[in-house]
Each structure stands twice: as C-alpha cells, then as structure tokens.
C-alpha positions as CSV (number, residue, x, y, z in Angstrom):
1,X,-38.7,-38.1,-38.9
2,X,-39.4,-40.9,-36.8
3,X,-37.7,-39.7,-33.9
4,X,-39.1,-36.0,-34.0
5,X,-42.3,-38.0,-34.3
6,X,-41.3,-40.1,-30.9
7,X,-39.8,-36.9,-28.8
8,X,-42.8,-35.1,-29.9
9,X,-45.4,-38.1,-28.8
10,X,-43.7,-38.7,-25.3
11,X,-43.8,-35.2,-25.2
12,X,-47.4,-34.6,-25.5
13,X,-48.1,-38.1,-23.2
14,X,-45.9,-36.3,-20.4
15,X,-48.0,-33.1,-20.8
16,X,-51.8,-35.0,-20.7
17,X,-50.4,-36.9,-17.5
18,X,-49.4,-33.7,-15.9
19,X,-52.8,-31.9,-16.7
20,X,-54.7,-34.7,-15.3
21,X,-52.7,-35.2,-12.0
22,X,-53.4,-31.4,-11.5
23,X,-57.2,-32.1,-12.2
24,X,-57.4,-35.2,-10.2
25,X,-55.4,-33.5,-7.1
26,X,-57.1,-29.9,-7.1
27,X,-61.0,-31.9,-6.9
28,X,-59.1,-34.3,-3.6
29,X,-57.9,-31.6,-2.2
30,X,-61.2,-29.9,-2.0
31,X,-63.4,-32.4,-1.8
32,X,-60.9,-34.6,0.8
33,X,-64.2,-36.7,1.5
34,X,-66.0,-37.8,-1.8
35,X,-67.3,-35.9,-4.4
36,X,-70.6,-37.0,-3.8
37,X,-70.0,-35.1,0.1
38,X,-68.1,-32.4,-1.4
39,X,-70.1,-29.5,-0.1
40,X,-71.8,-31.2,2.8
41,X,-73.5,-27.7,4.2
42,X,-76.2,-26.6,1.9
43,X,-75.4,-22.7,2.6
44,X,-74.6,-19.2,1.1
45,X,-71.2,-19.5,1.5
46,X,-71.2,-22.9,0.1
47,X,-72.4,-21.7,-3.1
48,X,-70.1,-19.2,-3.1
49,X,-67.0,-21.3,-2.8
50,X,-68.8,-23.4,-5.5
51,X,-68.8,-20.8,-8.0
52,X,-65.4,-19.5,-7.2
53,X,-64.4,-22.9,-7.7
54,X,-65.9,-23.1,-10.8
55,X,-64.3,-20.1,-12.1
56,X,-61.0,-20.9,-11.6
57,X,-61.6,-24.5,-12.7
58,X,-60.1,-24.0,-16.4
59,X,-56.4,-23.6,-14.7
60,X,-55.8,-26.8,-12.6
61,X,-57.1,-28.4,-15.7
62,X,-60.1,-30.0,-14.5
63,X,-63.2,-30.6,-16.6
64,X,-66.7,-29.2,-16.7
65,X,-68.7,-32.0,-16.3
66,X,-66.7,-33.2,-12.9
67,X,-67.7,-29.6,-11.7
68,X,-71.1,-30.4,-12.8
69,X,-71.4,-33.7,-11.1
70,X,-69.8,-32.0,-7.7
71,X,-72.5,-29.3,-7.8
72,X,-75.9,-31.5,-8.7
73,X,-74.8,-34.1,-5.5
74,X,-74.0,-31.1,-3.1
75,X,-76.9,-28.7,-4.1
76,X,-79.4,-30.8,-6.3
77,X,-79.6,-30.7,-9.7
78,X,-81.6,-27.4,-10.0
79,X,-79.3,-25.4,-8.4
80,X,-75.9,-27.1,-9.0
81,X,-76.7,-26.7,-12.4
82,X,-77.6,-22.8,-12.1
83,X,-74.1,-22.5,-9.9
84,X,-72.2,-24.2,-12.4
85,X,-73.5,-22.7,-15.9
86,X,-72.9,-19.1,-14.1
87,X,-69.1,-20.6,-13.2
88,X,-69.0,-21.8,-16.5
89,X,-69.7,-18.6,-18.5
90,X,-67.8,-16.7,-16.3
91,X,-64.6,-18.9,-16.6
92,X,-65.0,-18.9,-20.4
93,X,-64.2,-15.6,-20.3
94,X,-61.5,-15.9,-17.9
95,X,-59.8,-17.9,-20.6
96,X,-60.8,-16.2,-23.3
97,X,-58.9,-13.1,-22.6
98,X,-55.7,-14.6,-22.6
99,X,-56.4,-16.4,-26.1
100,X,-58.0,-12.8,-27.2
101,X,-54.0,-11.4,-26.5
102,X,-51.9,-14.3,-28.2
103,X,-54.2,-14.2,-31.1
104,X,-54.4,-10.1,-31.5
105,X,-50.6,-10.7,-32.1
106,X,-50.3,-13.9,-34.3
107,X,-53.6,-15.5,-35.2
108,X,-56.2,-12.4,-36.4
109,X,-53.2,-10.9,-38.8
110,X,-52.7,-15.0,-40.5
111,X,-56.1,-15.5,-40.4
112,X,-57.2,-12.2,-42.4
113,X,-54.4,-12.5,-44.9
114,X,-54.2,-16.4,-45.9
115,X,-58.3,-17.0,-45.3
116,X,-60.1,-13.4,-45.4
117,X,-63.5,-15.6,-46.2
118,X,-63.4,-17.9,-43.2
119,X,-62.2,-14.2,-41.4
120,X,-65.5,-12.8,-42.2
121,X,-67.6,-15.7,-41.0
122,X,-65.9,-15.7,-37.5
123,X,-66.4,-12.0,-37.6
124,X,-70.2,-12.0,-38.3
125,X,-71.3,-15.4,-37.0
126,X,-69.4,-15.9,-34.1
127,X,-72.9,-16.5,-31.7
128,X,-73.9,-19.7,-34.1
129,X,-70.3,-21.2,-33.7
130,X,-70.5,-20.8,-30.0
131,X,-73.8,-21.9,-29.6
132,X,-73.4,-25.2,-31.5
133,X,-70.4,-25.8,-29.9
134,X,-71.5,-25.3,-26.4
135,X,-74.5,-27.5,-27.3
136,X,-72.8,-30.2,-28.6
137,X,-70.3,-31.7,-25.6
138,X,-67.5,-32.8,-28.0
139,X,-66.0,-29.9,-28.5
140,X,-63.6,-29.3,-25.5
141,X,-65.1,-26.2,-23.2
142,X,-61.6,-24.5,-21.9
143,X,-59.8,-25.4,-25.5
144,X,-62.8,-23.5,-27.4
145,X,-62.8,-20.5,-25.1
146,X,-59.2,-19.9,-25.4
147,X,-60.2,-20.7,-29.3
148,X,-62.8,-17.8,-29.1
149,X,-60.7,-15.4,-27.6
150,X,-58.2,-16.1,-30.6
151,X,-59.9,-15.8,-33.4
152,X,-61.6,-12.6,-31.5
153,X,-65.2,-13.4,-31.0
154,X,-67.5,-10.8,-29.9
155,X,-66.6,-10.9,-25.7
156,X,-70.3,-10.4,-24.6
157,X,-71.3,-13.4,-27.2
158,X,-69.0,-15.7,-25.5
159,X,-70.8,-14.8,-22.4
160,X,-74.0,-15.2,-23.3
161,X,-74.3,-17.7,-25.5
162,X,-71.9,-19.8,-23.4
163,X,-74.4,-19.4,-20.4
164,X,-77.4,-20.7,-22.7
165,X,-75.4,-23.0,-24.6
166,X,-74.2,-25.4,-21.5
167,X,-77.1,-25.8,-20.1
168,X,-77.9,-29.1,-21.5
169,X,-74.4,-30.8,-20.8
170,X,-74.5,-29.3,-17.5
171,X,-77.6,-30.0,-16.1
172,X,-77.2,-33.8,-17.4
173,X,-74.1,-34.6,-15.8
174,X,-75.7,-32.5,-12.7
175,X,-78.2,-35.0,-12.6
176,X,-76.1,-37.8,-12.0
177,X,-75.0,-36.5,-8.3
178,X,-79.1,-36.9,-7.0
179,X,-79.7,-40.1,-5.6
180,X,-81.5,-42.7,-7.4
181,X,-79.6,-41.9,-10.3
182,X,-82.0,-44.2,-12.7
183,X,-85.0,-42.1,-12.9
184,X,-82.4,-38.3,-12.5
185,X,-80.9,-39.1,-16.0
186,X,-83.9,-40.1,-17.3
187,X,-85.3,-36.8,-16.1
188,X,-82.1,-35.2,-17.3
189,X,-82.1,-36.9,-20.7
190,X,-86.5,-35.4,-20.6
191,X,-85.4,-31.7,-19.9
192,X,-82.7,-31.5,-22.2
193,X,-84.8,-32.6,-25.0
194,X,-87.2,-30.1,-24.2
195,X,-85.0,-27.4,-24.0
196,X,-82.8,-28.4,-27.0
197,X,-86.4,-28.4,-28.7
198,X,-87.4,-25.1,-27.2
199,X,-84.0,-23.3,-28.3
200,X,-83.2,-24.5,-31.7
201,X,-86.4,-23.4,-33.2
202,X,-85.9,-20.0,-33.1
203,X,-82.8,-20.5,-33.9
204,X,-82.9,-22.1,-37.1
205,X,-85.9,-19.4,-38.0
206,X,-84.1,-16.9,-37.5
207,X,-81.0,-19.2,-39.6
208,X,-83.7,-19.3,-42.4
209,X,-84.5,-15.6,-42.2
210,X,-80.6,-14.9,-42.4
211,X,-80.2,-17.3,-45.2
212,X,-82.8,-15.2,-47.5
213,X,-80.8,-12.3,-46.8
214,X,-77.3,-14.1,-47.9
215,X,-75.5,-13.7,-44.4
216,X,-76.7,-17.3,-43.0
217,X,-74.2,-19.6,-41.1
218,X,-74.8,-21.8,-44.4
219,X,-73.8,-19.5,-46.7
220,X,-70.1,-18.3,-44.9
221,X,-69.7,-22.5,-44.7
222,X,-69.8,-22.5,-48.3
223,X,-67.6,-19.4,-48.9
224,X,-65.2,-21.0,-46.6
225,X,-65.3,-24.5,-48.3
226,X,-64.9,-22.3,-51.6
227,X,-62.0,-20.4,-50.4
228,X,-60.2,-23.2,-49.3
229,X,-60.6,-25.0,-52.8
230,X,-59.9,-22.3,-54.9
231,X,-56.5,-22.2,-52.5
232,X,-55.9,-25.5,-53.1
233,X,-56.3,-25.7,-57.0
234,X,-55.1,-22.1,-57.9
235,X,-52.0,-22.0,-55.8
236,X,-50.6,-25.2,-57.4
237,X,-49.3,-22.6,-60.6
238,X,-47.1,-20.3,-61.4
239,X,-48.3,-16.6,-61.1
240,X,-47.8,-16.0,-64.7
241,X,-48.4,-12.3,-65.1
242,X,-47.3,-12.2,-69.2
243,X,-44.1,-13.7,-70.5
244,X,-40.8,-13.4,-68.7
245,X,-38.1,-11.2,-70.6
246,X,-34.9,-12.5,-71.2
247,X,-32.8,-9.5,-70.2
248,X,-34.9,-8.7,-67.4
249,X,-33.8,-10.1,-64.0
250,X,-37.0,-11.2,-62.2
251,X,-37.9,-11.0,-58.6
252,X,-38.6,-14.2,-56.9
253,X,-40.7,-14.2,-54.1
254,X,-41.2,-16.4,-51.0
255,X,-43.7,-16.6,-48.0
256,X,-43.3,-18.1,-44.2
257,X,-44.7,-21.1,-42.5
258,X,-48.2,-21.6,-42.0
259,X,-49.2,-18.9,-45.3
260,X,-50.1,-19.2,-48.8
261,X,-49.5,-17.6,-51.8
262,X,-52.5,-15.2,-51.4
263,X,-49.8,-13.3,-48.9
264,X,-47.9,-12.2,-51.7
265,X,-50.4,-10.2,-53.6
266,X,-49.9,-7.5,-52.3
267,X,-46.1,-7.2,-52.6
268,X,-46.5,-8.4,-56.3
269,X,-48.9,-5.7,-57.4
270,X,-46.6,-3.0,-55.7
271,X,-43.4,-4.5,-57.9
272,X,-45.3,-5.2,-61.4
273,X,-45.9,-1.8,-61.1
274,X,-43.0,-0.1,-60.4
275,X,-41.7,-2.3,-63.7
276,X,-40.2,-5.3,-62.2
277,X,-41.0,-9.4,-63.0
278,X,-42.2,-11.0,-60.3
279,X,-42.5,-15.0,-60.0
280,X,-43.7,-17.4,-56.9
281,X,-44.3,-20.6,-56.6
282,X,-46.5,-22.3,-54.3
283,X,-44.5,-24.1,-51.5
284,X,-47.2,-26.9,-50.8
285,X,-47.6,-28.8,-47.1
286,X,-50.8,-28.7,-45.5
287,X,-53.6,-29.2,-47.3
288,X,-51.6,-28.4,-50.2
289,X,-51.5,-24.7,-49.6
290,X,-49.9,-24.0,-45.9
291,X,-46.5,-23.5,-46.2
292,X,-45.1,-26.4,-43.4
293,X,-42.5,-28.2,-45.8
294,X,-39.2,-28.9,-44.2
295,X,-36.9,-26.1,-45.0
296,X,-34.1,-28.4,-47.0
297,X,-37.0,-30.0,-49.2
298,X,-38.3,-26.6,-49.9
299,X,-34.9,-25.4,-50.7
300,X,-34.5,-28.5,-53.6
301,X,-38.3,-27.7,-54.7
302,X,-37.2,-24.3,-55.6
303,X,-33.9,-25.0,-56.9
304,X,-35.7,-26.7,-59.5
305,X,-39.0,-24.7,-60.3
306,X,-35.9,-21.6,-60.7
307,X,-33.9,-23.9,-63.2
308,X,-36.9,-24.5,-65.2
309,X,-38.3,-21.1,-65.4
310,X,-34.7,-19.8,-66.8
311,X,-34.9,-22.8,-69.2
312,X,-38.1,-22.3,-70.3
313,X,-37.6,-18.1,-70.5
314,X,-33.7,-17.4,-71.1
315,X,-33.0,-15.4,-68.0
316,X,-29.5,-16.1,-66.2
317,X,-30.4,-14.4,-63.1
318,X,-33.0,-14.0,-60.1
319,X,-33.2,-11.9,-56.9
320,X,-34.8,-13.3,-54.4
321,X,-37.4,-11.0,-51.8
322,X,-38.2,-13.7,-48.8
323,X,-40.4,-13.6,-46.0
324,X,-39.8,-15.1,-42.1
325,X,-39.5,-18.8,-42.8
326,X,-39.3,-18.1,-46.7
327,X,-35.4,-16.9,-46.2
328,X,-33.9,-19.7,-44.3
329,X,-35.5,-21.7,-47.2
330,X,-33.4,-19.0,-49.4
331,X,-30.2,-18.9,-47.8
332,X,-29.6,-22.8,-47.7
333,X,-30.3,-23.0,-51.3
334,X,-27.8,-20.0,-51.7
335,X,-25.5,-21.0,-49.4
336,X,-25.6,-24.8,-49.2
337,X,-26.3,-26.3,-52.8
338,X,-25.1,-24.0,-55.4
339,X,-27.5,-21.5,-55.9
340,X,-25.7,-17.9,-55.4
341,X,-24.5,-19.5,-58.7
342,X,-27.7,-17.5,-60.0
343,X,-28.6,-15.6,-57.8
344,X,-26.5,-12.8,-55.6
345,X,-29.2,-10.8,-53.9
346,X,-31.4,-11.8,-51.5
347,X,-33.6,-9.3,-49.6
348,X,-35.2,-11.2,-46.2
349,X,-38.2,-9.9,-44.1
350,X,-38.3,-10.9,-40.1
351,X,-36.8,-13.8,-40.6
352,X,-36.1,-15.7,-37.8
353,X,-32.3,-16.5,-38.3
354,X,-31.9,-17.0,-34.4
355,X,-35.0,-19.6,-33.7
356,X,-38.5,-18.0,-32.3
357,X,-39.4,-18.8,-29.4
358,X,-43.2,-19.5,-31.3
359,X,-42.0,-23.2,-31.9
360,X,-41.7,-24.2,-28.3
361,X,-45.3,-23.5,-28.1
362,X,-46.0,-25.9,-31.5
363,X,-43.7,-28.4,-30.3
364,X,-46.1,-28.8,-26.9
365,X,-49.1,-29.6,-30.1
366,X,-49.2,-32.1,-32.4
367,X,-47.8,-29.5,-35.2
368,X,-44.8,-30.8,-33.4
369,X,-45.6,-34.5,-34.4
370,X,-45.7,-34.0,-38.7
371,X,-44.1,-30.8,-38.9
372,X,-40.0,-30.8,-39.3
373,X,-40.1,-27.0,-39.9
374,X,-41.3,-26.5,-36.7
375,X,-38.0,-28.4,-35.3
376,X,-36.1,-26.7,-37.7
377,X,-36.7,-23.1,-36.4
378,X,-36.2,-23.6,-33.0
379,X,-33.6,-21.6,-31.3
380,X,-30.2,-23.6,-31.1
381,X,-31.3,-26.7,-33.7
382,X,-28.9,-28.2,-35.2
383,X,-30.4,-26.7,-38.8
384,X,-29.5,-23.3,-37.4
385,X,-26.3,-23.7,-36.5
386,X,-25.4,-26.0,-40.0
387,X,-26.6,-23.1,-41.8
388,X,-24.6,-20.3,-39.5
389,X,-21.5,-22.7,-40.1
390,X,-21.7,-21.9,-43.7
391,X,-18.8,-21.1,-45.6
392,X,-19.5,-17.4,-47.4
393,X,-20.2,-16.8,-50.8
394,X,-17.8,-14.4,-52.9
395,X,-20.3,-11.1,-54.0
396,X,-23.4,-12.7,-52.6
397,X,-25.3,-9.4,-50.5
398,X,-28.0,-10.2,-48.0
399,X,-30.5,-7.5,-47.0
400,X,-32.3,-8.1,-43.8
401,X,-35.1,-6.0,-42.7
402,X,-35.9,-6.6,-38.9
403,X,-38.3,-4.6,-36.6
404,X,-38.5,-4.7,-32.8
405,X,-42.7,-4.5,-33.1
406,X,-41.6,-8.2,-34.9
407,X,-43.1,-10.5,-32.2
408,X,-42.0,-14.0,-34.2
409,X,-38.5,-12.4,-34.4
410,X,-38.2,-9.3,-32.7
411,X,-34.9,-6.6,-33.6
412,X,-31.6,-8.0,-34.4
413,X,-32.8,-11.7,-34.7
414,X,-34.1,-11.0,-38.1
415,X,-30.7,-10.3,-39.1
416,X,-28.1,-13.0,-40.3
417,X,-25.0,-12.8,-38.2
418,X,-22.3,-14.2,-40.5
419,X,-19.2,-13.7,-42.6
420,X,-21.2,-13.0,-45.9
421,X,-21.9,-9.7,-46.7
422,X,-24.8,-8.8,-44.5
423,X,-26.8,-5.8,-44.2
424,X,-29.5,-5.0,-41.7
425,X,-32.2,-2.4,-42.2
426,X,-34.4,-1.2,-39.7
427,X,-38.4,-1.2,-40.0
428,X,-39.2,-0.8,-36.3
429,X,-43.2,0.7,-37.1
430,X,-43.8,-2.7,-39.0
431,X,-44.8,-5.9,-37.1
432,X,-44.8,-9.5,-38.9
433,X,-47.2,-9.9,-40.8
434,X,-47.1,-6.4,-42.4
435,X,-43.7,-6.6,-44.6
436,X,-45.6,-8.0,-47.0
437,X,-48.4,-5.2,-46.8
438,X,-46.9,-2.1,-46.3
439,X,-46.0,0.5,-49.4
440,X,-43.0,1.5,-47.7
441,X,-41.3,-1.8,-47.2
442,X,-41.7,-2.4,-51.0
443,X,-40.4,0.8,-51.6
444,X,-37.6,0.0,-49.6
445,X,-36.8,-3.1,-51.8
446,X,-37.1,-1.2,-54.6
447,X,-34.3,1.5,-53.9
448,X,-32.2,-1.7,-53.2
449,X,-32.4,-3.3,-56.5
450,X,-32.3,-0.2,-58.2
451,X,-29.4,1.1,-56.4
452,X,-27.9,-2.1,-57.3
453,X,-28.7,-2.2,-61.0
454,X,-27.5,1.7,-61.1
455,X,-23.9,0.9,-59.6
456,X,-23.6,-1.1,-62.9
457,X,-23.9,-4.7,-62.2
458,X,-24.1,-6.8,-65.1
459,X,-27.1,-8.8,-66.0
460,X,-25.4,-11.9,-64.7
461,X,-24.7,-11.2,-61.4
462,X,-21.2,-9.7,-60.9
463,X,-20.4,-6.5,-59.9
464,X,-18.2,-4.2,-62.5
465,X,-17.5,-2.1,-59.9
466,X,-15.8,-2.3,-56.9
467,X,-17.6,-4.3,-54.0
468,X,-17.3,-3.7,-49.9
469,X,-15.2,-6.6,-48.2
470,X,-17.8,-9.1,-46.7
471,X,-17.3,-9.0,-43.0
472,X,-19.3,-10.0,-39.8
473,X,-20.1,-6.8,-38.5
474,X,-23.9,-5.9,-39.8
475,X,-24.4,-2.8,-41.4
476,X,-27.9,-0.4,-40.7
477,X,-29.1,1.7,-43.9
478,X,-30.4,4.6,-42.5
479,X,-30.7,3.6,-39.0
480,X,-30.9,7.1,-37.8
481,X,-33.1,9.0,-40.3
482,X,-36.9,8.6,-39.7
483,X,-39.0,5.9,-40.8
484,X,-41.6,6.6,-43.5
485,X,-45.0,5.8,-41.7
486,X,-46.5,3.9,-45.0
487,X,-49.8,5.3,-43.9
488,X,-50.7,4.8,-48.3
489,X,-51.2,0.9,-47.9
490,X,-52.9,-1.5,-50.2
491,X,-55.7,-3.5,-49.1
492,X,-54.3,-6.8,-48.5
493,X,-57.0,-8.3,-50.4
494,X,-58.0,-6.4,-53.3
495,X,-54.3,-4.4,-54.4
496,X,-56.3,-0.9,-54.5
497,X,-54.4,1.9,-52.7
C-alpha cells in the first residue's frame, strides 16, 4: 500500500509541476514584458485579444485571478474587470461542455442510482451552488466548471450566474494592477462589500420564500445529509427479506466500485418475485457505503458473510449474479480460495475482466492515493493476470453478459477469456449502469438458473447429467436472434413497473 501510495504521490507532484509550467509559460509568452505592461495599447483590439485570452485561459492551466490582475494593470480596474468576468463566463462554459459529455456517460447514471436525493438537489438548485461557489474564491473556478458540466447543471445557469458570481474575486484581484495599490484594494475591498451586500439580500429572500414552500437550498442539504446517513447505517445489514429455506439455493448478489447497495434494488425485487432468495451484503469502503475495498479483501469478507449465512440457515449452495467490479471480487473467491466448493454458477454483468481504461483517469487523482481497487483494475496489473493464470475449476459455469454501448468495459472485455467454462451473452442496447435496471437482463438471469435447475442439477452443485468440456473458446447464447428492448423497466428507485 505504501508504494501505490508513493507512485501515486509522485505521480500527482509530476502532474501540478507540469500544469504550472504551462501557466507560468503561456502568461511569458504573452506578456514577454511584465504583466504589469502586458497590454501596453489601451485599444479595441487590445480588448479583444484580452478576452480571447481569457477564454482560452482554462487549457494552459493558468488561473483566474492572474488574468484578473493582467487586465485591471492594462485597462483599469473598471474595465479589466468587465473584460475578464465576460472571459470568465464564457470559458466556464468552454469547460463545462466537456465535463457535461464525461459525466452524461459515467457520472449522472451513478449519481441518480447510489444518491437519487443529492440527484434532485443538483437538479433543482443548481443556480445557488454556482452562485456560492463563484462568490466564495476557494472553490477552484476551471475544477467547478468541468464539475457543473458533470453533474449536468442547467448550461444557461452556469452562464449567468458565473458572470454575476465572479465579480467580486475579479474585480479585487483587478484592483491590484492600478497604481497606488494601497488605497485600489481598499477601494476593492469597499465595492465588494457593497455588492456582496447588494446581491445576497435578495437572495436569501427569495432562499426564505423557497424554504416556506419546502424546495429551499436548506432543505435538499438536509435530505442529502439524511440520505447519506440512512446509507451509512442501513447498508451495514443484511437484506433480510423473510427466512432463508434450506432447500432453496439463494441468489447472491454483488455491486461494482464506487455503488452501494441501493443499486441492487431493483434486480432484487425482479428475482423475489419471480420466486427466488436473494441475499447482499454491504461491501463497505468509503464512508462506509462506496464500494472501493480492495478486490482480495472483498473476496475474504464474503467468503465469510456466505459461510455464516449457510450456518445460520442450512443451505449448501449459492449462485452468485455480479456486477462490473462485483465479479472479479467473485471469481477470485471462486477460483483462488476455495469457493466453487459452494458455489458453481456465477452470472457477471460488464465486468471489466480486461482493465478499463476509467482507472488511468483515477490513478491521475488522489482516488489513486487510498484506493487499491483502482490499481487492481487497470489493464495489464499484475491482479489481472494472477487471476487469468488461474487453474480452472471442474463444473464451475461462468455467464458473462457484455454490451458494446458498455463504456467502462465495452464488448468482448466483459467476458472472461479462460480455460473454465465460459459463456458470453450479448446485451448490446444496455450500457453500464443499466444491467442492474433493466427487466430484460433479469429475465435473462432467470432463464439461466432455471435452465440450469431443469437440466436436473442436484441441490448441491453437481450436474447429474452430462456437462460440455470447459474450453477457451467463448460461447454467445443467442447472438444472432434479436434483443428484447426491455422497454417494461422498474423505476430504479421505487421497484414499480
């Protein structure tokens, strides 16, 4: 752990140096002078290769304030701080877009599944999050655009209130660039308090009006704080539907990095009611609740919640239905420490057996400094190939469903290329996050088990009839009849068709 902690510390050293030799050379390069003679020439086209300049500023990695300073000592205050706010707002969105892409793909579909409250309040009070932190310098301008465009604010919102919302940090730090710098910032430091004074009031009226109604900023804070409590006390037990029959073989499930339990709601409505036992566990990590464990101590966590539950209820037997990061955690346990001993069927959604190429971009964040999954599931580590290396099991059957809309593991990279016996089965209409979702994946899983039970396996695992010869070569079910479009979907958060 200490040395994915080191790699992932120089790594993220090397990367700030970078970022700040682009900023520091793109500002010499224009300004070959000084800053304070940046734009000697008070003109037009001054301005406008100001405000192109301030535009583009988000992508040599330059910050707003130096743009700010720049403009107040080449046009004055007044107008450097006009030039710059307009740049400003108008490079948010320039970065916004890009972060409104990644997170259409990855971010919105997490986001409404794991934290549907803290969903909402982005959805409905996106201006109030932007406005506060616009007004408030901490927050880092470029990293909250991109942030914005992720969790898909409102596009003319960003705009706006970005434009209004900068004023203050701009127009001080424009201020600095007048001469007799004393009595500017005091003047600065005068303004901003009177038009801090002049735009919160109506804001926080309006906040009271809104808090009356029940749709305040307040009030989505404390469904969010709520949300994120109930996660972290409910999800620490077992989903204990009613007792667990003895000669019943339940269905375990598993969920992927970065989700909670709530994911598999859906999935376990759709099974209890088609007559099957379904059992999860929460995986802990962060905060509890987010699924970031290391893979191998996941695999041991299970090994024993499963040994306990057929203690405490008599069953022999599981099957296992695993989703993304969920069935590497299910395979090593299977196929490294014994446990195909109870259990011989394991059905895996989009699991990235190959790597995704998503963990390059956590490795570049600290998720790369605390998380070993992150390691673990990057293409070529030495955990993939340990677990590819494994020696096959005797009548253990492995179900992979893979999709090419799959963007975490696109096509044939959900499927597990090895000498067990391997089946891969296409879902090419269903992207990541919606194997757990969709009626007819479930269905799918269902014709699986039963098929299997109807073939007349025993209740302990081992075929009576006669079994196909495991071999490397990965079978498609159905790969040329038409997918069912699973337009009848539950509602991921309620279970109601």
């Amino acid at each position: 752990m200490s040395r994915q902690f080191k790699i992932a510390l120089t790594i993220e050293v090397a990367i700030m140096l970078c970022l700040w030799s682009i900023g520091y050379l793109f500002w010499t390069t224009i300004c070959s002078n000084s800053l304070d003679q940046c734009f000697a020439e008070d003109t037009f086209w001054t301005r406008s290769g100001f405000l192109i300049l301030s535009i583009v500023r988000p992508f040599f990695f330059s910050p707003l304030m130096q743009a700010a300073y720049i403009g107040g000592a080449s046009f004055g205050p007044f107008w450097g701080s006009l030039l710059t706010v307009f740049g400003a707002a108008l490079s948010a969105m320039a970065v916004y877009y890009p972060g409104h892409i990644i997170g259409k793909k990855f971010v919105r579909p997490w986001l409404s599944e794991n934290l549907p409250s803290t969903w909402q309040l982005l959805r409905t009070q996106d201006y109030k999050v932007i406005f506060v932190t616009r007004f408030i310098p901490l927050f880092p301008f470029d990293v909250m655009s991109l942030l914005y465009g992720m969790a898909d604010f409102h596009a003319k919102r960003v705009f706006v209130f970005t434009l209004i919302g900068s004023i203050p940090e701009v127009f001080f730090f424009a201020s600095f660039g007048e001469p007799a710098s004393d009595e500017a910032m005091m003047r600065g430091l005068r303004n901003i308090a009177v038009f801090g004074f002049m735009t919160l009031i109506p804001l926080l009226i309006y906040e009271f009006i809104s808090r009356n109604k029940g749709s305040s900023l307040w009030t989505r804070l404390k469904r969010v704080y709520y949300e994120l409590l109930y996660e972290a006390r409910v999800n620490n037990e077992i989903v204990k539907r009613h007792q667990y029959s003895s000669d019943k073989i339940p269905i375990i499930l598993l969920y992927g990095f970065g989700s909670s339990r709530k994911t598999l709601n859906v999935m376990e409505n759709l099974l209890t009611k088609r007559g099957f036992e379904v059992m999860s566990f929460n995986l802990g990590g962060s905060l509890g609740v987010f699924f970031t464990r290391g893979i191998k101590e996941t695999a041991d966590f299970i090994d024993r919640k499963i040994q306990r539950q057929m203690k405490r209820y008599g069953f022999k037997k599981v099957h296992i239905v695993a989703h993304s990061k969920g069935g590497l955690v299910a395979l090593w346990w299977l196929l490294r420490m014994g446990g195909s001993e109870y259990c011989d069927r394991l059905i895996t959604l989009g699991t990235p057996f190959k790597g995704t190429w998503l963990t390059y971009l956590a490795m570049f964040t600290p998720f790369g400094w605390f998380f070993k999954d992150v390691w673990q599931m990057a293409p070529g580590s030495s955990f993939l190939i340990e677990l590819h290396k494994s020696p096959p099991v005797p009548g253990l059957k492995v179900f992979c469903f893979y999709s090419n809309k799959d963007k975490v593991s696109p096509g044939t990279k959900a499927v597990f290329e090895h000498s067990s016996d391997v089946t891969g089965i296409p879902m090419h209409h269903v992207a990541h996050f919606q194997f757990l979702a969709r009626r007819d994946v479930t269905q799918a899983i269902v014709r699986i088990l039963r098929q299997d039970a109807a073939n007349g396996r025993g209740r302990r695992g081992r075929d009576n009839g006669p079994r196909s010869q495991p071999g490397s070569a990965i079978q498609d079910l159905d790969e040329d009849q038409p997918a069912e479009t699973g337009e009848e979907e539950f509602d991921s958060h309620s279970g109601a068709v």
